[in-house]
N, C-alpha and C positions, 0 to 999 in steps of 0.2 A: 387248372390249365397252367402248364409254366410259362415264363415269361417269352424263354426262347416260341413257345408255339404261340402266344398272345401275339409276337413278333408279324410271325410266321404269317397271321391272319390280317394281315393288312393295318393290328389295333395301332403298332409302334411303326413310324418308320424312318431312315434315317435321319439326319440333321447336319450334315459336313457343313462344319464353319468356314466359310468363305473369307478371304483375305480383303484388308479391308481397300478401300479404292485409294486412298491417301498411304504413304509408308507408313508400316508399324512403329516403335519406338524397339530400342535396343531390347531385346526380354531379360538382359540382366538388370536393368530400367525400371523392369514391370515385378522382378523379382524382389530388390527392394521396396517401391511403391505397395507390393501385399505384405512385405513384412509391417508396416504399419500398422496393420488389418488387425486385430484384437479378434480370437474365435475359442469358446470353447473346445477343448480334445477330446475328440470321441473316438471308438473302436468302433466299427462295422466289421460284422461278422456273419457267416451261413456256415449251415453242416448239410454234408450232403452221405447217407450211407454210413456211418462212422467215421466220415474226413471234415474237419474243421481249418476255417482261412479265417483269417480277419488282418484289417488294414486299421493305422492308425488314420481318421480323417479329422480335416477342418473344413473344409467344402461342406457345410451340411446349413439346414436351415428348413425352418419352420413352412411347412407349402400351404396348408389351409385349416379351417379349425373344422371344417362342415366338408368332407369327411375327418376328423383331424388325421394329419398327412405332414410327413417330411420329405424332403429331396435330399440326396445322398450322390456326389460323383465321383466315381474311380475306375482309374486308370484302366481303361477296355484290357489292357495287355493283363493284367493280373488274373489268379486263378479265382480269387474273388468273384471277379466279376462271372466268371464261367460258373461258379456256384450259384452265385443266387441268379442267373438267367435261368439253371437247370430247376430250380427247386421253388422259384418265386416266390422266394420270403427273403430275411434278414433282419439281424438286429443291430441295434447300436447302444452304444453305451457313454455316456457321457462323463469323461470322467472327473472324480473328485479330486481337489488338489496335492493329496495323498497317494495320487497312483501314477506317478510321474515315469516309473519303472514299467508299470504296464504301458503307455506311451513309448517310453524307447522301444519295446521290445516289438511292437507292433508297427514300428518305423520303419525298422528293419535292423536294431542293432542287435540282432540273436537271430538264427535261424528260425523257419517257417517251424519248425518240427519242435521247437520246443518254447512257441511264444507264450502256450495257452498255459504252460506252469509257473507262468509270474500272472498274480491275482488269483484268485479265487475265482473258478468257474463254474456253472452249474451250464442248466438246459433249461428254456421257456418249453412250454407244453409242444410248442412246435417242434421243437428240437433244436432250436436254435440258438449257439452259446451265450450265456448269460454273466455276467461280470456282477458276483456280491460284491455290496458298497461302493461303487460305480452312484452318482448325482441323483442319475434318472437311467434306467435302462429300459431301454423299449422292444419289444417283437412287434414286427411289420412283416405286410404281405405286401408284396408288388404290385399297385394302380397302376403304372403306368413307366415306360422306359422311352430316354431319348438316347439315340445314338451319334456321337458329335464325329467318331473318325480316331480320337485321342481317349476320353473319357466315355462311360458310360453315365447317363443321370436316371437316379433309380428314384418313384415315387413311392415311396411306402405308407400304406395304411395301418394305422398304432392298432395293434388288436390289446397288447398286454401292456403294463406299465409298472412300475417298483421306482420307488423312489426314497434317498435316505434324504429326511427333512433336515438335518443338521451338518449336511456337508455342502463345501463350496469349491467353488469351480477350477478345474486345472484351467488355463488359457497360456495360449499360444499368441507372443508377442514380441515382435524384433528379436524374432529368431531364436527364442527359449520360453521358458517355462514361467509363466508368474502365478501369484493365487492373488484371488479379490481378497485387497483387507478391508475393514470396516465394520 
């Protein structure tokens, strides 16, 4: 079942985030205050037909071990997200601190059409693009989707997993690139 008819079936529905009763805080406030935020960089990606998207994301995070499960959220406007609603899967890729170029490109500093030729990419069994030498790269199917208005949050269940044991982590910190030393 794809996500959009899991939708469809009453399983998801939506979640518009409500303004809160006290004034907001300036969001360029709140844009600093995440830049704080230290987060691995990961690519989320689907194929759908022979068409490949993927977004660079930091929103992501571990959702349970029992199913083990990640949450992922991107921006509902993107073609992304229309992909893995259509096809109910996706993968991510967390990247090594070595792929800093795969990170721009998926940011948006190169067109859609030519992100997927920086890095090395294959296909998980699903079809789903897969980034060699990537931390941890995972293929997921869609548990579950919340719909906020803005973002989509996509739960995915790990079916597949690859991991380079001797690489370390790109992270996204005040606003660039750092690697964990130690």
């Amino acid at each position: 079942m794809t996500v959009d008819a899991f939708a469809a079936n009453g399983a998801s529905r939506p979640m518009p985030l409500a303004k809160p009763a006290r004034p907001s805080i300036d969001p360029r406030d709140f844009r600093d205050a995440m830049a704080s935020l230290a987060a691995t960089v990961c690519i989320v990606g689907a194929a759908s037909e022979g068409e490949r998207a993927g977004r660079t994301a930091t929103a992501v995070f571990s959702l349970s071990g029992s199913p083990p499960s990640i949450l992922v959220s991107i921006d509902t406007s993107a073609h992304l997200t229309t992909l893995i609603g259509r096809e109910g899967r996706f993968s991510l890729a967390m990247l090594a601190a070595t792929q800093w170029t795969v990170a721009d490109a998926f940011a948006g500093r190169i067109a859609p059409a030519h992100r997927f030729k920086c890095g090395t990419w294959t296909a998980w069994s699903s079809g789903n693009p897969k980034l060699e030498g990537a931390m941890v790269a995972l293929d997921c199917e869609v548990i579950g989707r919340i719909d906020t208005g803005t973002h989509t949050l996509f739960a995915g269940g790990i079916i597949d997993i690859a991991r380079e044991e001797r690489a370390s982590p790109l992270i996204w910190h005040d606003r660039g690139y750092k690697a964990v030393s130690g």
